[in-house]
N, CA, C and O atoms as CSV, one atom per row, in Angstrom:
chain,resi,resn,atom,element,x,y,z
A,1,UNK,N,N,133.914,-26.529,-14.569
A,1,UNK,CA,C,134.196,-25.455,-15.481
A,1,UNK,C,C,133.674,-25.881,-16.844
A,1,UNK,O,O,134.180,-26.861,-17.390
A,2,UNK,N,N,132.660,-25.181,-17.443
A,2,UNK,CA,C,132.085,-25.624,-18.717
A,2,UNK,C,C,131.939,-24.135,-19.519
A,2,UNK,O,O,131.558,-23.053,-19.071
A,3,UNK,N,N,132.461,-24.565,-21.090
A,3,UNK,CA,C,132.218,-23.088,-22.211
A,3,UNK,C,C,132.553,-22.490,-21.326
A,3,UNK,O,O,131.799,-21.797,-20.644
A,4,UNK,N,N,134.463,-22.711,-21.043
A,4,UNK,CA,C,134.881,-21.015,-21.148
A,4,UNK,C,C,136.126,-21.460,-21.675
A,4,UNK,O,O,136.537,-22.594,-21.917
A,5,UNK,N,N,136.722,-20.162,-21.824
A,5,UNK,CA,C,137.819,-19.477,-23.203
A,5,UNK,C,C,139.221,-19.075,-21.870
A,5,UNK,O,O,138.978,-18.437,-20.845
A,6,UNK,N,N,140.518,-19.588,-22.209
A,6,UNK,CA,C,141.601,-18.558,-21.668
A,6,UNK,C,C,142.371,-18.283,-22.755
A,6,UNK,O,O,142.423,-18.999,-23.755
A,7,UNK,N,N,143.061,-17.117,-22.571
A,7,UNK,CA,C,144.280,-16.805,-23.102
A,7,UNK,C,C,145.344,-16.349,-22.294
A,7,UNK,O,O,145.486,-15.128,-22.226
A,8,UNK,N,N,146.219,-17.164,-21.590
A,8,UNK,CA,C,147.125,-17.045,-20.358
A,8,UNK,C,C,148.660,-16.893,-21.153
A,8,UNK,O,O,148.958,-17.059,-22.336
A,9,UNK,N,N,149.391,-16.549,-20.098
A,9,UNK,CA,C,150.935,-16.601,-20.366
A,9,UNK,C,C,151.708,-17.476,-18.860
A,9,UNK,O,O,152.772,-17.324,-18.261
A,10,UNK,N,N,150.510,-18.419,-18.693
A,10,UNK,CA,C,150.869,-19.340,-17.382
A,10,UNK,C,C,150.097,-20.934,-17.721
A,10,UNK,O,O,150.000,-21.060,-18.942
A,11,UNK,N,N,149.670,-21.863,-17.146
A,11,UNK,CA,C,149.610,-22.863,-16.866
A,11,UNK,C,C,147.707,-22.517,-17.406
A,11,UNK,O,O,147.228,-21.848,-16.490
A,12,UNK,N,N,146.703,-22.741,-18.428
A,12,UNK,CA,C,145.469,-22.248,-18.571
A,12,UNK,C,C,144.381,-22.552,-17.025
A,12,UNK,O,O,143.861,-21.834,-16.171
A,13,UNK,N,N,144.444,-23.975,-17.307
A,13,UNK,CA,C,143.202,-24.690,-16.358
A,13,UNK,C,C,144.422,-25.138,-15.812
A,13,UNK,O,O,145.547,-25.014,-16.298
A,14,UNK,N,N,144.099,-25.654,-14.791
A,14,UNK,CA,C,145.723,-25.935,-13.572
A,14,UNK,C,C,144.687,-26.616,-12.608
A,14,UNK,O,O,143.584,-26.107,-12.407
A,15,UNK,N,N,145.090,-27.789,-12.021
A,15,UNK,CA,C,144.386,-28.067,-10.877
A,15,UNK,C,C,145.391,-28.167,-9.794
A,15,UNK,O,O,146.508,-28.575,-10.111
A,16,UNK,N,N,145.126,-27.818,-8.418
A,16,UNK,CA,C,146.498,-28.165,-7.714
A,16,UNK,C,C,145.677,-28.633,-6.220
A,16,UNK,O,O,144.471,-28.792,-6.029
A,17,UNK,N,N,146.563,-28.744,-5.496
A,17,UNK,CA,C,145.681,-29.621,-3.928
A,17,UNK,C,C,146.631,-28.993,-2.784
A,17,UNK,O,O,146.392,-29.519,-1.697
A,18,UNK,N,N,147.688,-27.966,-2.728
A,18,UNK,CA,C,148.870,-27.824,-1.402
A,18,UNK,C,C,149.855,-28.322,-2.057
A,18,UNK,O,O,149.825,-29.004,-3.082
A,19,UNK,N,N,150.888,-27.904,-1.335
A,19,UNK,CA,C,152.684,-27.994,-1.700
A,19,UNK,C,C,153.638,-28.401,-0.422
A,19,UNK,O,O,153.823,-27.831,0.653
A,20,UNK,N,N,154.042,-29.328,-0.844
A,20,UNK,CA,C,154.961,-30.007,0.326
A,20,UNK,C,C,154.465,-30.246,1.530
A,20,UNK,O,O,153.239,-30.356,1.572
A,21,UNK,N,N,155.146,-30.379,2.684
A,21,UNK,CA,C,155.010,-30.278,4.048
A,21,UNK,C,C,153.146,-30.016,4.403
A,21,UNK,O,O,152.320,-30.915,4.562
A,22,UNK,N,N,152.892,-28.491,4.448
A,22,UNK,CA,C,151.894,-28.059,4.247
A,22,UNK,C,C,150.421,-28.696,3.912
A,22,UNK,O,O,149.407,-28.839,4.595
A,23,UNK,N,N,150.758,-29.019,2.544
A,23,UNK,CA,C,149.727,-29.390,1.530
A,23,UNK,C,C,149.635,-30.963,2.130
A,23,UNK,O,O,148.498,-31.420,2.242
A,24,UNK,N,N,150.581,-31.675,2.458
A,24,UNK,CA,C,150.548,-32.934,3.328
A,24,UNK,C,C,149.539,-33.606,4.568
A,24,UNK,O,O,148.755,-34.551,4.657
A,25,UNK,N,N,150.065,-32.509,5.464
A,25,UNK,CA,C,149.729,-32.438,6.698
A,25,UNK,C,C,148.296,-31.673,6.677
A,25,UNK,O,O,147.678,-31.606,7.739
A,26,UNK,N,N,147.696,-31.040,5.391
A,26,UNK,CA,C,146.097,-30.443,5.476
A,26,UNK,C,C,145.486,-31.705,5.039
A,26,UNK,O,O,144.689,-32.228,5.818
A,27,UNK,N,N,145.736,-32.287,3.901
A,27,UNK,CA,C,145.181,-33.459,3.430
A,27,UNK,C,C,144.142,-33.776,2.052
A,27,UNK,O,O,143.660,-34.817,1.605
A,28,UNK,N,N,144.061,-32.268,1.615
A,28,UNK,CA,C,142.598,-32.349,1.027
A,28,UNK,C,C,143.039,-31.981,-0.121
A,28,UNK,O,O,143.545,-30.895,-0.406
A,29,UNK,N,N,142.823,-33.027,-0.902
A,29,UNK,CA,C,142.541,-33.088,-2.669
A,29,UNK,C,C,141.719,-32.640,-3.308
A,29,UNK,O,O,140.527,-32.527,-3.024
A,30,UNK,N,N,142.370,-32.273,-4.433
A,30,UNK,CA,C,141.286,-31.604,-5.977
A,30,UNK,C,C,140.552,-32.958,-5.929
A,30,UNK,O,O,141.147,-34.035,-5.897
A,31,UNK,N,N,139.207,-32.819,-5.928
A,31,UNK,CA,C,138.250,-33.793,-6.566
A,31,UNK,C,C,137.221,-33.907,-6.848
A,31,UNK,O,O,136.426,-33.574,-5.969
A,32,UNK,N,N,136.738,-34.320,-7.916
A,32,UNK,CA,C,135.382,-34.435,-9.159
A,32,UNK,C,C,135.367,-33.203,-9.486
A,32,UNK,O,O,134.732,-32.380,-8.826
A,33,UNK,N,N,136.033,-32.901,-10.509
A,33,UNK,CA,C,135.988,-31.721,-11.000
A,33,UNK,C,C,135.644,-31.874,-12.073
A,33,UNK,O,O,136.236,-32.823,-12.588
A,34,UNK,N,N,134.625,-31.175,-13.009
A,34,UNK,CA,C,134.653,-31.119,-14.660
A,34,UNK,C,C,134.979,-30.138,-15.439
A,34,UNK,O,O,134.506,-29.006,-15.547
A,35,UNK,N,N,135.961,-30.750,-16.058
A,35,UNK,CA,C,135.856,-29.322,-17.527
A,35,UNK,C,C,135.514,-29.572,-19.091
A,35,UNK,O,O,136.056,-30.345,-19.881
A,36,UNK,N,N,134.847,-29.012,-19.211
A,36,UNK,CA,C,133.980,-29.559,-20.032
A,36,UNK,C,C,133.646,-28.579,-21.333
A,36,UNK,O,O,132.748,-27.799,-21.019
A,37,UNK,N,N,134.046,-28.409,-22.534
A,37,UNK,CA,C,133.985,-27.613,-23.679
A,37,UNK,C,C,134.700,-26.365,-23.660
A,37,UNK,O,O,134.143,-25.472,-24.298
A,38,UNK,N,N,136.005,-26.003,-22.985
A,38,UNK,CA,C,136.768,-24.959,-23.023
A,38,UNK,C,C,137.183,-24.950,-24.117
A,38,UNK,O,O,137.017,-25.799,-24.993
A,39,UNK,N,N,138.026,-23.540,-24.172
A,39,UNK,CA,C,139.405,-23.199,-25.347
A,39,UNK,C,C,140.123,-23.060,-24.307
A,39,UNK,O,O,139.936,-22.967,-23.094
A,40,UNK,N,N,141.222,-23.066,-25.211
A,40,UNK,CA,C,142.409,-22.363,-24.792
A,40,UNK,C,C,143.521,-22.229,-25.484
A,40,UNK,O,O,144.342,-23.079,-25.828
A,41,UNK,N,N,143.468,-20.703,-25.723
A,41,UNK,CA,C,144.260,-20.142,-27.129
A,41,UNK,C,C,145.991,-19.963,-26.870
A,41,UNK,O,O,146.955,-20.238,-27.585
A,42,UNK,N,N,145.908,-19.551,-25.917
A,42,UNK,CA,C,147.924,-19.449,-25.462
A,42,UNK,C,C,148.179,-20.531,-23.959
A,42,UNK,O,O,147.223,-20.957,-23.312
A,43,UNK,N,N,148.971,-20.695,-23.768
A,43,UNK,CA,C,149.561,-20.894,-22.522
A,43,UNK,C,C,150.635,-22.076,-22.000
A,43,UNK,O,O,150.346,-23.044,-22.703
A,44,UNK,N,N,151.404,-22.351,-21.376
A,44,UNK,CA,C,152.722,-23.426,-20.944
A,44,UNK,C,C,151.730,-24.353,-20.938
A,44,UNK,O,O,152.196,-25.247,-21.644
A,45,UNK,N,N,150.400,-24.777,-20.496
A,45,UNK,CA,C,149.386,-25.862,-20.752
A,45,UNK,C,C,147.833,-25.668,-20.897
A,45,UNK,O,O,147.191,-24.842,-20.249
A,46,UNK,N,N,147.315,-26.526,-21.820
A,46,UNK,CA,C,146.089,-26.326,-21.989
A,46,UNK,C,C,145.265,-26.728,-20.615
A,46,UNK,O,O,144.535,-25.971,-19.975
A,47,UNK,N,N,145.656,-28.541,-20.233
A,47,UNK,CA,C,144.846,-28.748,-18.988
A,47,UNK,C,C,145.811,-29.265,-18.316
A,47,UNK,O,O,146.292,-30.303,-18.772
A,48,UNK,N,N,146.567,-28.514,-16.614
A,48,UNK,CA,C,147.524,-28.956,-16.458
A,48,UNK,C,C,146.787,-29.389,-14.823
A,48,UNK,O,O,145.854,-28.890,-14.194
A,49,UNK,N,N,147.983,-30.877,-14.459
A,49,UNK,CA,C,147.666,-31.294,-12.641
A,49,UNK,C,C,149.009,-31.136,-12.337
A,49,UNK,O,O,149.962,-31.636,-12.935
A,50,UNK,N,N,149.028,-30.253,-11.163
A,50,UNK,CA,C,150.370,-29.746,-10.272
A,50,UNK,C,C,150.352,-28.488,-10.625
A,50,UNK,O,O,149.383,-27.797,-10.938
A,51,UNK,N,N,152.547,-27.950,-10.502
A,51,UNK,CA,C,152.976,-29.251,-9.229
A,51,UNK,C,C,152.682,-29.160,-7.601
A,51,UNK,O,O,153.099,-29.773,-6.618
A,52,UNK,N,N,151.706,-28.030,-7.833
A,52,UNK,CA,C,151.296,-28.004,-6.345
A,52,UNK,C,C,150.194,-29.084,-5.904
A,52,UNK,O,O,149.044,-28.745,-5.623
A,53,UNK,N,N,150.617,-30.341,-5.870
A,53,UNK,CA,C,149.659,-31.100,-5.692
A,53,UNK,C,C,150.267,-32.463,-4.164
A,53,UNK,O,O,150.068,-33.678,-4.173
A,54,UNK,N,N,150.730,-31.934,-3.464
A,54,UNK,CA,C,150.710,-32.489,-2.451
A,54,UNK,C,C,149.723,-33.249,-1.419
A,54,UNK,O,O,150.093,-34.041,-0.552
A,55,UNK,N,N,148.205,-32.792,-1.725
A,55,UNK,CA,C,147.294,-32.969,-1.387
A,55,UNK,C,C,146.246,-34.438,-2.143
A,55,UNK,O,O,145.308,-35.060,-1.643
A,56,UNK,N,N,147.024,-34.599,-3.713
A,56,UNK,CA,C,146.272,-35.234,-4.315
A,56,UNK,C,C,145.531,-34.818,-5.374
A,56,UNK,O,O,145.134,-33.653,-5.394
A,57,UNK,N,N,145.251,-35.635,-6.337
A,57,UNK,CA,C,143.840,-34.932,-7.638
A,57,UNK,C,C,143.081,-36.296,-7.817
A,57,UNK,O,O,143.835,-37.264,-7.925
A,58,UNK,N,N,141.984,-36.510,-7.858
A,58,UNK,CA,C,141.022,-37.818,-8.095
A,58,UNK,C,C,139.926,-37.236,-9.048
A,58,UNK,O,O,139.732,-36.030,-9.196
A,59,UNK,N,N,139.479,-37.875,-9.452
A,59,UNK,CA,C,138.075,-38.195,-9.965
A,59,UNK,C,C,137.712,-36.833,-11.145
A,59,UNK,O,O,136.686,-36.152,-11.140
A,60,UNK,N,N,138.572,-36.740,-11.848
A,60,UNK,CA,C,138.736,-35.269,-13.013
A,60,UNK,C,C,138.288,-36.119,-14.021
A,60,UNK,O,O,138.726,-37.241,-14.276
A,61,UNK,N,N,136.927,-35.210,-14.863
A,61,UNK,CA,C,136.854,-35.896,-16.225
A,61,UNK,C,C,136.982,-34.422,-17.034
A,61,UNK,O,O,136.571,-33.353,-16.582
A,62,UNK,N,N,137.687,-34.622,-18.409
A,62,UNK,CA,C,137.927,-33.520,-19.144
A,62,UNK,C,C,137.317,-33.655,-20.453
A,62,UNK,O,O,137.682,-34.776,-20.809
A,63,UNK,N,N,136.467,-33.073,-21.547
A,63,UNK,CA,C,136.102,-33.456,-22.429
A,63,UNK,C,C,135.650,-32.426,-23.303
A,63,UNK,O,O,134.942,-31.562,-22.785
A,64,UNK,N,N,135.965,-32.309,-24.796
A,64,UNK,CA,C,135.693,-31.808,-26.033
A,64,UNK,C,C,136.137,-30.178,-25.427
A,64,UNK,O,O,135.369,-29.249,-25.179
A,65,UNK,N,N,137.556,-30.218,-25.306
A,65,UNK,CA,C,138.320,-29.239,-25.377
A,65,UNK,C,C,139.134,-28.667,-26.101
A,65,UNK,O,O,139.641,-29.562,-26.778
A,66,UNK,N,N,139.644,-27.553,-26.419
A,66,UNK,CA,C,140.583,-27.231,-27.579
A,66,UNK,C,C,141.490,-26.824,-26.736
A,66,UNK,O,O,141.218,-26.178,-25.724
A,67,UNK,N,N,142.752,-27.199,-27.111
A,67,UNK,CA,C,144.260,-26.594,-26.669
A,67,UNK,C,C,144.946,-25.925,-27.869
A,67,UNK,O,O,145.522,-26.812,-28.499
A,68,UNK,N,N,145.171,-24.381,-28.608
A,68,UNK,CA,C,145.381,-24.178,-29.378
A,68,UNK,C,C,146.589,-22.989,-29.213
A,68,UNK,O,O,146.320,-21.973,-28.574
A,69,UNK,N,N,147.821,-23.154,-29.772
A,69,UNK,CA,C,149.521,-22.878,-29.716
A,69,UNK,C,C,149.500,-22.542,-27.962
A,69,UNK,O,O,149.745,-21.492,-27.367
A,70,UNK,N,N,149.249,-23.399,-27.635
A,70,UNK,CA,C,149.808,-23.951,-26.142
A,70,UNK,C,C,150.884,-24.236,-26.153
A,70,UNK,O,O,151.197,-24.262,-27.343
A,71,UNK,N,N,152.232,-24.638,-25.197
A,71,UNK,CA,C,153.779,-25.008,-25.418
A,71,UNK,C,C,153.366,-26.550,-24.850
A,71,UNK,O,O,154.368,-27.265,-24.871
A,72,UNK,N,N,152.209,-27.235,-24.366
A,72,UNK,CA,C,152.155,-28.622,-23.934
A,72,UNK,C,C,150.414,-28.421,-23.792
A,72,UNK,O,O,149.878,-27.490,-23.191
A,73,UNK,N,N,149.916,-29.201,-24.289
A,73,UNK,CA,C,148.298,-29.562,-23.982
A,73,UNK,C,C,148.041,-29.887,-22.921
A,73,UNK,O,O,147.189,-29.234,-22.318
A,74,UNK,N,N,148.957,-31.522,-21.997
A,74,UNK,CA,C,147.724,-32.390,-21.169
A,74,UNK,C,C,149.043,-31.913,-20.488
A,74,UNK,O,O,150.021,-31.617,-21.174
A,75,UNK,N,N,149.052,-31.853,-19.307
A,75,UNK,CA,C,150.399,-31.411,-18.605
A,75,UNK,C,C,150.542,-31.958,-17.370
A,75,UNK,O,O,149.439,-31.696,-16.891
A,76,UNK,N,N,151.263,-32.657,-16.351
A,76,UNK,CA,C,151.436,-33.042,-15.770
A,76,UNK,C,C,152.304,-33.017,-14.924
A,76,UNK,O,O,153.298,-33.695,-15.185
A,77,UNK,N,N,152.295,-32.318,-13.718
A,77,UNK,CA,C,153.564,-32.130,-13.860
A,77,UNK,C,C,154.028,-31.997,-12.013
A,77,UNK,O,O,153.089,-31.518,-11.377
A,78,UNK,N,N,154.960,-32.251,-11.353
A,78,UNK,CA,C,155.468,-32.348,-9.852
A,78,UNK,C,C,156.707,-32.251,-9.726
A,78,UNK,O,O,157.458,-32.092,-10.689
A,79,UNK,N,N,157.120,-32.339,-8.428
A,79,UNK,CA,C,158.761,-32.735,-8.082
A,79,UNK,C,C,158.397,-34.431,-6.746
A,79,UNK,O,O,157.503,-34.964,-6.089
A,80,UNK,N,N,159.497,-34.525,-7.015
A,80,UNK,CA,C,159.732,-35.808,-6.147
A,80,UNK,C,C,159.561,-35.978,-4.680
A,80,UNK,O,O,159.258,-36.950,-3.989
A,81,UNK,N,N,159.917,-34.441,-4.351
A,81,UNK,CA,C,159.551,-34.376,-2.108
A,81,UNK,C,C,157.965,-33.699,-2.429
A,81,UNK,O,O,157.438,-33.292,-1.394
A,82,UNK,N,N,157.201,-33.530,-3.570
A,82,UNK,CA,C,156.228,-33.222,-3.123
A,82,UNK,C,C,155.498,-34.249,-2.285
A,82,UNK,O,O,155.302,-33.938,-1.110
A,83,UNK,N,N,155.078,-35.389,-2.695
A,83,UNK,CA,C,154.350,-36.414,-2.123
A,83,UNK,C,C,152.690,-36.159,-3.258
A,83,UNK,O,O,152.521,-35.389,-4.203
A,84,UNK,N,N,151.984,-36.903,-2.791
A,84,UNK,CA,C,150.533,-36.756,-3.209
A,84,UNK,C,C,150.363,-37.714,-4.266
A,84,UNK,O,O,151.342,-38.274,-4.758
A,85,UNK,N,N,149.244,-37.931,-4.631
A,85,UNK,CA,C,148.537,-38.547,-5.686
A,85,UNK,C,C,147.830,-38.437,-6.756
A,85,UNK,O,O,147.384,-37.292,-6.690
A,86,UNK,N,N,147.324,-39.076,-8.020
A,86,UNK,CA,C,146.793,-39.013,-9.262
A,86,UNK,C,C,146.294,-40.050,-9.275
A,86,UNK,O,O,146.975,-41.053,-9.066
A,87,UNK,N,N,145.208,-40.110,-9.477
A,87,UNK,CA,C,143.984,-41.181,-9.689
A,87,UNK,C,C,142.248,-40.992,-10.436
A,87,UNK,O,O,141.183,-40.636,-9.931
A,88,UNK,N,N,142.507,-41.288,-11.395
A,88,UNK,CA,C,140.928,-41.714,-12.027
A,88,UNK,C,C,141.185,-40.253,-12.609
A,88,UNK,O,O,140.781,-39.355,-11.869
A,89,UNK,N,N,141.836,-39.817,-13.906
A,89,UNK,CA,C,142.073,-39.027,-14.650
A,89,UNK,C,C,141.239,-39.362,-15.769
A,89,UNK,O,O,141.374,-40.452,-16.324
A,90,UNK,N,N,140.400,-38.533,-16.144
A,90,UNK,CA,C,139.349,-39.028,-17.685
A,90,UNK,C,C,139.591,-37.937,-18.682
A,90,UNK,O,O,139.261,-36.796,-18.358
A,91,UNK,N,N,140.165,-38.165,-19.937
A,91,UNK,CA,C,140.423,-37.139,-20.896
A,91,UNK,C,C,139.873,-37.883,-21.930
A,91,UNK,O,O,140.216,-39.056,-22.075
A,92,UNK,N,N,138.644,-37.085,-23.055
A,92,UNK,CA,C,138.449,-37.428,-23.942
A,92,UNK,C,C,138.123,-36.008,-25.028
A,92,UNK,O,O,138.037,-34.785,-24.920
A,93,UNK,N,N,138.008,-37.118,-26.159
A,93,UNK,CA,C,137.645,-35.511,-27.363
A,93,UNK,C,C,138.234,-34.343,-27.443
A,93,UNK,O,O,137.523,-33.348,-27.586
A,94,UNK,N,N,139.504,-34.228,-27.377
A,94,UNK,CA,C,140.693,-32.964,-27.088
A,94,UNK,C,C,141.059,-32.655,-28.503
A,94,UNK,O,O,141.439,-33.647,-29.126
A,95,UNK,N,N,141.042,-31.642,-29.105
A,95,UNK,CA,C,141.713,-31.167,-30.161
A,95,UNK,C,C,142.914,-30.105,-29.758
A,95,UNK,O,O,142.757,-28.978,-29.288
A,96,UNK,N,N,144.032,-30.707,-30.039
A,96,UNK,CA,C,145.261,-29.913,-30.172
A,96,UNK,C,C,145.645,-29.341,-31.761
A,96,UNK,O,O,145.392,-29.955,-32.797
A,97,UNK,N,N,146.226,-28.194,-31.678
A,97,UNK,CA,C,146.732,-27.755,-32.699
A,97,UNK,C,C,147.876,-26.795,-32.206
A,97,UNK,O,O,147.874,-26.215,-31.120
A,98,UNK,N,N,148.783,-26.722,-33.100
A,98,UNK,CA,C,150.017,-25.419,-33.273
A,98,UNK,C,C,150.859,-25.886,-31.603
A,98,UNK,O,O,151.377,-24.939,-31.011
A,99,UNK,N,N,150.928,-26.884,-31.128
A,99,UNK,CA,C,151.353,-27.322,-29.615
A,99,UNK,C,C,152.662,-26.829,-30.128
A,99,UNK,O,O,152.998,-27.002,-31.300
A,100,UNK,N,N,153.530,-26.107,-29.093
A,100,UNK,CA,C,154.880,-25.744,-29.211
A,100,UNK,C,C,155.833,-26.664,-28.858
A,100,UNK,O,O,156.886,-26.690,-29.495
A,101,UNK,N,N,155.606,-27.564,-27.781
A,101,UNK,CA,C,156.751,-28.447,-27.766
A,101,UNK,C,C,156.121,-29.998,-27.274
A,101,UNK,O,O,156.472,-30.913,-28.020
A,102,UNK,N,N,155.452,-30.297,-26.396
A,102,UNK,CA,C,154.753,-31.838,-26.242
A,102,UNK,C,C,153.603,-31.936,-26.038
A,102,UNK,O,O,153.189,-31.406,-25.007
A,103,UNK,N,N,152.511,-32.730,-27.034
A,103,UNK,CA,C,151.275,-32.569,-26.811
A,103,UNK,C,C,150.595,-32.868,-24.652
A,103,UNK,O,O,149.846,-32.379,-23.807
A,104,UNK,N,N,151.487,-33.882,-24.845
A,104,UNK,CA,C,150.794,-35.176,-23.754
A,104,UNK,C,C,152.387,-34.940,-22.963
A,104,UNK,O,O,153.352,-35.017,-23.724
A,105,UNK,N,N,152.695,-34.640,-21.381
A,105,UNK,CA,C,154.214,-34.355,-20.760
A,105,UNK,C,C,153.388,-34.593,-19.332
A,105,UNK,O,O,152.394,-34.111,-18.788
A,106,UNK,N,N,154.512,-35.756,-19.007
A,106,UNK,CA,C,154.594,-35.874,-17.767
A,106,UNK,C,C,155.946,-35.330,-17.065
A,106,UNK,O,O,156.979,-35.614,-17.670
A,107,UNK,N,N,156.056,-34.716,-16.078
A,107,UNK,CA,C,157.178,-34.149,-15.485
A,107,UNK,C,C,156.950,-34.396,-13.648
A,107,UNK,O,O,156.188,-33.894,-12.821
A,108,UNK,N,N,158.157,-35.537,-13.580
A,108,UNK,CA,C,157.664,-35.797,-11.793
A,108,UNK,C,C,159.463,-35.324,-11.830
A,108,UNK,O,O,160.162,-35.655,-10.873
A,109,UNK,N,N,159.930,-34.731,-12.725
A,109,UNK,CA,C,161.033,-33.808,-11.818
A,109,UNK,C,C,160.727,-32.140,-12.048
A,109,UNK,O,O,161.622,-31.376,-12.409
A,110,UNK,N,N,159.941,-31.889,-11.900
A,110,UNK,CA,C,159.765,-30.513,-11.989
A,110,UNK,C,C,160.451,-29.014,-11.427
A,110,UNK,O,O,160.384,-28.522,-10.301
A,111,UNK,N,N,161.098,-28.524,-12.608
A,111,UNK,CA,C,162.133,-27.523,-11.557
A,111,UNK,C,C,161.881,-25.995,-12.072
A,111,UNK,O,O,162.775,-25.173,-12.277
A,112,UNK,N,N,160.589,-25.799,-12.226
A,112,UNK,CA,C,159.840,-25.016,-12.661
A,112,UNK,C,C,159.822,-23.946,-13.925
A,112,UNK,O,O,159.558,-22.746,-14.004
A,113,UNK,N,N,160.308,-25.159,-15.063
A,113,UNK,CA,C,160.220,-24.403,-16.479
A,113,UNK,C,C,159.336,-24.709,-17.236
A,113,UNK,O,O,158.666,-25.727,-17.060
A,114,UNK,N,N,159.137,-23.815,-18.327
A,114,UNK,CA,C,157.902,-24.264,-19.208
A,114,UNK,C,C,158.883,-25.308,-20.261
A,114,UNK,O,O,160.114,-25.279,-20.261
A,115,UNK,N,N,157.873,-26.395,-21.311
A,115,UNK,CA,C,158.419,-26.966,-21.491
A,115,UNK,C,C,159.475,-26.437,-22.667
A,115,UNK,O,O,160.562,-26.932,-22.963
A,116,UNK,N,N,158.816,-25.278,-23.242
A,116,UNK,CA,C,159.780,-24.285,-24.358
A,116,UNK,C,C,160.453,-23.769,-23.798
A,116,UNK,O,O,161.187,-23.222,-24.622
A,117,UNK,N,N,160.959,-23.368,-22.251
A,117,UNK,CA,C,162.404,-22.724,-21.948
A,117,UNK,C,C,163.034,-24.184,-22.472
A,117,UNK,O,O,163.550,-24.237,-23.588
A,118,UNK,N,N,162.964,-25.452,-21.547
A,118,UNK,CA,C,163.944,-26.759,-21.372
A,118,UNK,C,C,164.224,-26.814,-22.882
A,118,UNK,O,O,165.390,-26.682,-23.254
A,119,UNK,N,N,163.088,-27.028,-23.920
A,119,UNK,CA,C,163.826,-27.422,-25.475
A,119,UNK,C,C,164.872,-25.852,-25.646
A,119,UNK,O,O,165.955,-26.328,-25.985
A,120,UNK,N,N,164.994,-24.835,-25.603
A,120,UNK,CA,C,165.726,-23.649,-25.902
A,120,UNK,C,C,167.190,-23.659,-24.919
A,120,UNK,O,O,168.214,-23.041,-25.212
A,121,UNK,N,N,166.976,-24.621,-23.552
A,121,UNK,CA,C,168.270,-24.796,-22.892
A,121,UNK,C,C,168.832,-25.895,-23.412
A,121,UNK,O,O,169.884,-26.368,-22.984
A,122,UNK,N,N,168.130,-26.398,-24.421
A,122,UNK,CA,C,168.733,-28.397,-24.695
A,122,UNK,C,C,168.603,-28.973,-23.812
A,122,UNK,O,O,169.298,-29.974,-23.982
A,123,UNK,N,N,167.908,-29.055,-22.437
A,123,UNK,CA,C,167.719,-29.665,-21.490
A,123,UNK,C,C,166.322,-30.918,-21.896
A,123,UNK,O,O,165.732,-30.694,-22.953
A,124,UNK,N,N,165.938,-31.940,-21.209
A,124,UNK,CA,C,165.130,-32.579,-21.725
A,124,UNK,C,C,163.761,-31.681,-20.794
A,124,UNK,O,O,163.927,-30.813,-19.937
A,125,UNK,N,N,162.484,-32.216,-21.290
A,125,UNK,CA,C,161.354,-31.406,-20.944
A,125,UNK,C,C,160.998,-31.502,-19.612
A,125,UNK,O,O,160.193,-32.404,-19.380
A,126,UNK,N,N,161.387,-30.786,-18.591
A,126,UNK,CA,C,161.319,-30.996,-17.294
A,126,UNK,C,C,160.124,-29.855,-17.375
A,126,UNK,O,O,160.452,-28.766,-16.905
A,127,UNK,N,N,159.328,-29.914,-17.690
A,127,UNK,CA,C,158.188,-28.814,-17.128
A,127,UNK,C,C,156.969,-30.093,-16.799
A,127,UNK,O,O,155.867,-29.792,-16.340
């Protein structure tokens, strides 16, 4: 994915691989993917992996992107019976601005909120 623009009210760029059981037993991971000079003007994340990632994500390089009043930029995010893997993640040259609640969020308990519902419940950032 190179020079393009979202304006979402969901997750912008999202990579995912299968979910649970399913996504297990198929086997097949997100991999070598590039994104490469996007925007992205709204959304719960600028560049997010999960949590449908049961399958795995490898070999992602991300570079000279804008994340702009996003509620989390680099996003990360699963639950614990998913299973799967993260490996050889490359992020460089990212400009964030106006981020609503965590630039950089890892979430391996994921119980499917953005990270601005959890700060508005006082809960810690489970997205």
């Amino acid at each position: 994915m190179v020079n393009s623009t979202f304006d979402v009210g969901d997750d912008a760029i999202c990579l995912k691989s299968g979910r649970d059981e399913a996504g297990r037993l198929r086997g097949v991971p997100t991999s070598y993917v590039v994104v490469k000079d996007c925007t992205v003007f709204h959304g719960h994340g600028g560049f997010v992996v999960g949590s449908e990632m049961s399958g795995g994500v490898h070999h992602i390089h991300v570079s000279d992107c804008r994340f702009l009043n996003t509620d989390t930029g680099l996003r990360f995010k699963s639950n614990r019976q998913r299973g799967g893997y993260v490996h050889d993640i490359h992020i460089r040259d990212i400009v964030m601005a106006d981020i609503g609640a965590e630039p950089i969020l890892f979430d391996m308990y994921y119980q499917g909120h953005s990270a601005l519902e959890a700060m508005e419940e006082g809960s810690p950032a489970t997205d």
